[in-house]
C-alpha positions, 0 to 999 in steps of 0.5 A, spaced: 343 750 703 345 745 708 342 746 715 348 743 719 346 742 727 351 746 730 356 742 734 356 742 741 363 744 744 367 737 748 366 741 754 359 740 755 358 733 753 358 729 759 361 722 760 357 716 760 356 714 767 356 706 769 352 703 773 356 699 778 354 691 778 351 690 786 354 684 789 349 679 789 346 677 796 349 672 800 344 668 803 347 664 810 343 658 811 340 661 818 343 654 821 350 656 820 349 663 825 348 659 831 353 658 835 358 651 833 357 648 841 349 648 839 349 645 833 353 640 835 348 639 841 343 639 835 347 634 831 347 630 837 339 629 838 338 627 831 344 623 830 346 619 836 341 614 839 340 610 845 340 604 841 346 601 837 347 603 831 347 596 828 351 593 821 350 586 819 349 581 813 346 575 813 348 568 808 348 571 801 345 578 802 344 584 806 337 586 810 335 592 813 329 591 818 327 598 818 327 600 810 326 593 808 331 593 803 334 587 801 338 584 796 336 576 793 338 572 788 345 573 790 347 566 793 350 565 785 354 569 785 362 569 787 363 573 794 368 578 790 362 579 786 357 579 792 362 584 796 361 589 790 354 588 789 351 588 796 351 594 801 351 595 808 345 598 812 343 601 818 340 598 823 337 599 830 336 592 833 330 595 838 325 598 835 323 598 829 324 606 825 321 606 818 324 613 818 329 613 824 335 618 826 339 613 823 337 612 816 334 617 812 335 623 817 342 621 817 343 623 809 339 628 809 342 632 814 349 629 812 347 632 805 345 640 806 352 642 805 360 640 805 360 644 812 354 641 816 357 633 814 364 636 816 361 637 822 356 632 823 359 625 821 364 625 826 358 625 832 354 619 827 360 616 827 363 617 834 358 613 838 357 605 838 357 601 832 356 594 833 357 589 826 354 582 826 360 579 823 367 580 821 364 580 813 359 586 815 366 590 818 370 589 812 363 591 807 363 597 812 370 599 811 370 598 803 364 602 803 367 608 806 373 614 805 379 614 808 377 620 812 371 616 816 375 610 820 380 614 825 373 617 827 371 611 830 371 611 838 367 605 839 366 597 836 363 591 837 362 584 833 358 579 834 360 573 833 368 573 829 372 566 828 379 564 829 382 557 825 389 554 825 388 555 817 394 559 814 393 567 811 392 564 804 385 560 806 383 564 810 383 569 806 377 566 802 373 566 808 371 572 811 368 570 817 374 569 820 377 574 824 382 580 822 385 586 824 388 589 818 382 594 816 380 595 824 388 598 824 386 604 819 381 606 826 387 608 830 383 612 835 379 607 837 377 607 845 374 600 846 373 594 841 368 588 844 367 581 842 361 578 844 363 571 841 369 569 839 369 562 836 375 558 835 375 552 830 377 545 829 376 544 836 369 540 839 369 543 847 373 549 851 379 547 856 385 549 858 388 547 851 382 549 847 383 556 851 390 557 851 390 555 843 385 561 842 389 565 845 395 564 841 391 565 834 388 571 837 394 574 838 397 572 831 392 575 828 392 581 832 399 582 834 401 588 829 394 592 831 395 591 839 403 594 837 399 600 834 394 601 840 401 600 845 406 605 840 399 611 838 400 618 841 392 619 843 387 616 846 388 608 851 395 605 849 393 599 855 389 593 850 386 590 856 382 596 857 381 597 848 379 589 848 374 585 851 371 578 849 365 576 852 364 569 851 370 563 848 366 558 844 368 552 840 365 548 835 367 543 830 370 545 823 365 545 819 360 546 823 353 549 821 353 554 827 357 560 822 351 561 818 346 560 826 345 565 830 346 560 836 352 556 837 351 548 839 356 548 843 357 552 850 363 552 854 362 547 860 364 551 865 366 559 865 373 560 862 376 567 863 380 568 856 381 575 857 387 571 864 389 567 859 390 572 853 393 576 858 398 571 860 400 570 853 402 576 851 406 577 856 410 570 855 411 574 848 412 581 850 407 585 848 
């Protein structure tokens, strides 16, 4: 005789209960509660130093004094090759920072996440840049996204050149000045030059004077439109440019790879008066 169990009636079977999944803590990273105006305080005092945020290139390679990266053994190389070899680095030309806001602070802090480098990249790049020559400014460019040069406010070269070659020739030489990847900075306020060098000239005079300024606004004319036609910012170029000394040398002379310049002015010439007195025969 078979010993069936009883069957329990429908009613009293109860229905499984399930367990409700927990939503997963969501840990914020405390530096994000603060407010935004002390954390850009914050971003300040370990981005912006009082020094200028320095980007330069020597002959063949580029350098950093306060890391000691180098890159050698390029001087075989094309300049195209060496463009996409080298790369640009930080420098601050006063005191020597082994670990100082400016290098390895500054990737540090843009890489904790997407909303402190939104934050944070225009308060580095908001303060003063000062590039050595024009090839260290186009390695800059090249080495940043679309998003980086309107945040430019603040701009100084060096030491620039101006010849009376064509587009063509010069365009192989990159230590001749350009403007046209310093026009995708369109919020810029102030852009120095700390020596402009005219070539094919051996001394400065009216001539030598009137000549650089006619090549200075040939080759800047379309990004002085841009600074004259912006909506924000400055739209007066006399207050955006400024050119602390006018130089001359011979065309072929070794002062583009010194760090001095063999021929100085042989008495004070204002290149700014003269700039200014040639645009406004053109109009601009």
């Amino acid at each position: 005789m078979s010993m069936d169990k009883p069957k329990k009636d429908s009613a009293s079977i109860g229905t499984a209960t399930k367990k409700k999944r927990s939503t997963p803590s969501r840990r914020v990273f405390p530096f994000m509660k603060l407010p935004a105006e002390i954390r850009l305080k914050i971003f300040g005092l370990c981005l912006v130093s009082e020094d200028l945020m320095s980007l330069y290139e020597t002959y063949g390679s580029l350098m950093s004094k306060r890391t000691g990266q180098l890159k050698p053994e390029l001087g075989n190389l094309s300049k195209a090759n060496r463009r996409r070899r080298l790369k640009t680095y930080h420098r601050n030309p006063v005191k020597y920072y082994r670990n100082g806001p400016l290098n390895e602070m500054a990737v540090q802090i843009l890489q904790l996440n997407h909303q402190i480098y939104n934050e944070a990249l225009p308060v580095l790049y908001n303060q003063p840049l000062e590039f050595y020559t024009t090839e260290a400014l186009d390695l800059f460019f090249a080495c940043t996204n679309t998003a980086m040069p309107p945040m430019l406010r603040n701009i100084t070269i060096r030491r620039t050149h101006l010849s009376q070659d064509t587009p063509q020739q010069l365009s192989y030489n990159q230590a001749y000045l350009r403007f046209d990847k310093l026009s995708l900075a369109v919020n810029i306020q102030k852009f120095s030059i700390n020596q402009l060098i005219v070539s094919d000239y051996d001394f400065i005079d009216e001539q030598s004077t009137a000549k650089g300024a006619e090549l200075f606004i040939e080759v800047a004319q379309h990004w002085l439109a841009m600074i004259r036609n912006r909506e924000k910012g400055e739209t007066n170029w006399k207050k955006v440019v400024h050119v602390e000394s006018f130089l001359c040398c011979e065309r072929y002379c070794i002062c583009r790879l010194s760090p001095v310049c063999p021929v100085p002015p042989r008495e004070p010439v204002d290149f700014m008066a003269t700039l200014e007195k040639h645009l406004a025969v053109r109009g601009l």
